[in-house]
SEBA-415484 format. One record per residue (C-alpha): residue number from 1; residue in three letters; chain; x, y, z. Coordinates in steps of 0.2 Angstrom, whole numbers, always signed. Layout:
# SEBA-415484
+-----+-----+---+-------+-------+-------+
!   k !   r ! c !     u !     v !     w !
+-----+-----+---+-------+-------+-------+
! NUM ! ala ! A !     X !     Y !     Z !
...
+-----+-----+---+-------+-------+-------+
This chain:
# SEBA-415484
+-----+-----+---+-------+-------+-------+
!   k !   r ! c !     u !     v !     w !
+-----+-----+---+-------+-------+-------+
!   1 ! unk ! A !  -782 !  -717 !  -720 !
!   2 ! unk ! A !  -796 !  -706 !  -715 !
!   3 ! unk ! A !  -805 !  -708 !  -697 !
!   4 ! unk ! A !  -822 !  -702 !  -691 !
!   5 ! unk ! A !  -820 !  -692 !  -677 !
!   6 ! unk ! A !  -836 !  -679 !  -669 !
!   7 ! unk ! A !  -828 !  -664 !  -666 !
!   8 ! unk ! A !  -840 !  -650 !  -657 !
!   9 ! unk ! A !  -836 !  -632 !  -662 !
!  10 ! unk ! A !  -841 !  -616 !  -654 !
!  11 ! unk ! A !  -849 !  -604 !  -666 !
!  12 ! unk ! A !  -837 !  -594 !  -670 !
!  13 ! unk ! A !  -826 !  -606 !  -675 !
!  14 ! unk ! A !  -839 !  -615 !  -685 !
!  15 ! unk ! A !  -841 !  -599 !  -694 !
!  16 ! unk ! A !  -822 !  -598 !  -700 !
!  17 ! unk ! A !  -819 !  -616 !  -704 !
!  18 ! unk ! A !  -837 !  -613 !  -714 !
!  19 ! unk ! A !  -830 !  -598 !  -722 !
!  20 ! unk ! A !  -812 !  -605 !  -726 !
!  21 ! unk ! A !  -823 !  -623 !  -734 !
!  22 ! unk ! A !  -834 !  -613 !  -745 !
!  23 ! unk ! A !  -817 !  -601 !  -750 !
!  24 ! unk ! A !  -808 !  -613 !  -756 !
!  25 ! unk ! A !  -821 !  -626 !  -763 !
!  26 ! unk ! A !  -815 !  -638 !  -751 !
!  27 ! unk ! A !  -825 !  -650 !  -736 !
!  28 ! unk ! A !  -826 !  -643 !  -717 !
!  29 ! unk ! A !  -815 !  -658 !  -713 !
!  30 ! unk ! A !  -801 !  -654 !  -723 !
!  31 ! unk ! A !  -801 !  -636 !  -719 !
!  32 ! unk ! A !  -800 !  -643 !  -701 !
!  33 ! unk ! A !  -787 !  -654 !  -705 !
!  34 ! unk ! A !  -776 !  -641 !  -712 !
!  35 ! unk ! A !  -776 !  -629 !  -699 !
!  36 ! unk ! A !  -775 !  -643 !  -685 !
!  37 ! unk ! A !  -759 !  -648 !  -696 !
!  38 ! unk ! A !  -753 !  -629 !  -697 !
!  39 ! unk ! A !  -755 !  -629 !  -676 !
!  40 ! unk ! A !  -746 !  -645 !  -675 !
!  41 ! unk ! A !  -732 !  -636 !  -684 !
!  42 ! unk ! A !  -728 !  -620 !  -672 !
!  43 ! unk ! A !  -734 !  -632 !  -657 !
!  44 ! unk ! A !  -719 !  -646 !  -663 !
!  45 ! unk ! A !  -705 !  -633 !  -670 !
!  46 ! unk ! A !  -710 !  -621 !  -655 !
!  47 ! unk ! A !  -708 !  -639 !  -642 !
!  48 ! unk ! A !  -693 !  -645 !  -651 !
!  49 ! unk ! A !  -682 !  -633 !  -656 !
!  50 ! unk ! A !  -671 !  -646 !  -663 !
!  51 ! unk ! A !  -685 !  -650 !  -676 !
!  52 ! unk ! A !  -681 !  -641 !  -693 !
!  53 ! unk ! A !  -696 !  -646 !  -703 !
!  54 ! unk ! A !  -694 !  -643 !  -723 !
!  55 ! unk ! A !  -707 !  -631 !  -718 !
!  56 ! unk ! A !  -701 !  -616 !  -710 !
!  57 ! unk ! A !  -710 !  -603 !  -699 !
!  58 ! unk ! A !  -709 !  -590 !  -712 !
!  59 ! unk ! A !  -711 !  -602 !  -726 !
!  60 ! unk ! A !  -730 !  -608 !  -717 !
!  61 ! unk ! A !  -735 !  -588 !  -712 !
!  62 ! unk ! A !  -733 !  -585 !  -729 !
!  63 ! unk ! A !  -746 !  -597 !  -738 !
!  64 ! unk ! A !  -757 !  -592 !  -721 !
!  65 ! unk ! A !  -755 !  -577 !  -728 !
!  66 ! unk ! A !  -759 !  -581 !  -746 !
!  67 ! unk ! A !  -774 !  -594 !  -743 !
!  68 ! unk ! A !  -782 !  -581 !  -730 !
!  69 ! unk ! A !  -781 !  -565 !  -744 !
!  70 ! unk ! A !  -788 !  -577 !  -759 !
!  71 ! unk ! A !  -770 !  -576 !  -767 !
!  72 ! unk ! A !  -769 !  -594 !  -773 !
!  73 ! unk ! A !  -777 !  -602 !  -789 !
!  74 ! unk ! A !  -785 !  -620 !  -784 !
!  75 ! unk ! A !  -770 !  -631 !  -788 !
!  76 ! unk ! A !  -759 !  -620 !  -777 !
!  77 ! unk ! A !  -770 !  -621 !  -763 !
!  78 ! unk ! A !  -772 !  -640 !  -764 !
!  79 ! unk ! A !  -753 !  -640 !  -767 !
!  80 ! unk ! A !  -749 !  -632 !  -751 !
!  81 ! unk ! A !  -763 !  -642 !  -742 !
!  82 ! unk ! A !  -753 !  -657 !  -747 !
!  83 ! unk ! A !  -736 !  -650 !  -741 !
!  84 ! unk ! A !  -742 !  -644 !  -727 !
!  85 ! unk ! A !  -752 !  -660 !  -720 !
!  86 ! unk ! A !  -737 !  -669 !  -725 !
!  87 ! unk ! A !  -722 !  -660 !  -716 !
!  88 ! unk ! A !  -737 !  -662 !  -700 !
!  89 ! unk ! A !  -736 !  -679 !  -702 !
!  90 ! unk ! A !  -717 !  -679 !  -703 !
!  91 ! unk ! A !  -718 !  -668 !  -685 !
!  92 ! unk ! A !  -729 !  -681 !  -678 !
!  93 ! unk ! A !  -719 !  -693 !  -680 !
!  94 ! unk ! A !  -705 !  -685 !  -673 !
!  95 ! unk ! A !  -713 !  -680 !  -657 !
!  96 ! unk ! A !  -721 !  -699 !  -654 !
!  97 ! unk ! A !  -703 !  -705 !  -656 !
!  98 ! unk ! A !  -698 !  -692 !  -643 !
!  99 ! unk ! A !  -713 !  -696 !  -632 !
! 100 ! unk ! A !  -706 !  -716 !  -633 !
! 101 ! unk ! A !  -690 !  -708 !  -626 !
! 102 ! unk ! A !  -696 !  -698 !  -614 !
! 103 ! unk ! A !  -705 !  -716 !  -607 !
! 104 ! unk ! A !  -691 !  -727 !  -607 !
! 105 ! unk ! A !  -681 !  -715 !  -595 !
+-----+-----+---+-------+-------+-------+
């Protein structure tokens, strides 16, 4: 389920998230989404050593890589959206259990 959330962005970032919407036919949100989930991967597996997402580091620079030269057709880019909001969601998880931990201590 999606939330509404105002976000205020500098102008620069503006820009790129503009740039990487209108790329890849895609909505300014979702483009934010799927960079907030990439973060949320090096942040988590860089936090948590002992996290091995499906996703690995090499894995994610790669389709960074791809999506930010133009190398994907549109399913693949979707694709990847979807793979990598998912395995996100998978390290969220994992660091709110750990967070519950670190409370109960």
């Amino acid at each position: 389920m999606l939330k509404r959330y105002q976000v205020l962005l500098s102008d620069w970032l503006e820009d790129y998230v503009k740039l990487v919407a209108e790329k890849y036919d895609i909505s300014v949100s979702a483009a934010i989404r799927v960079h907030l989930g990439i973060a949320i991967l090096y942040v988590i597996t860089a936090l948590y050593p002992d996290y091995k997402p499906n996703l690995k580091n090499k894995e994610l620079q790669e389709l960074s890589k791809n999506a930010a030269i133009g190398d994907f057709k549109e399913v693949e880019f979707h694709q990847a959206m979807s793979k990598i909001l998912f395995e996100a969601r998978k390290a969220v998880e994992y660091r709110l259990s750990k967070g519950k931990e670190l409370k109960k201590k």
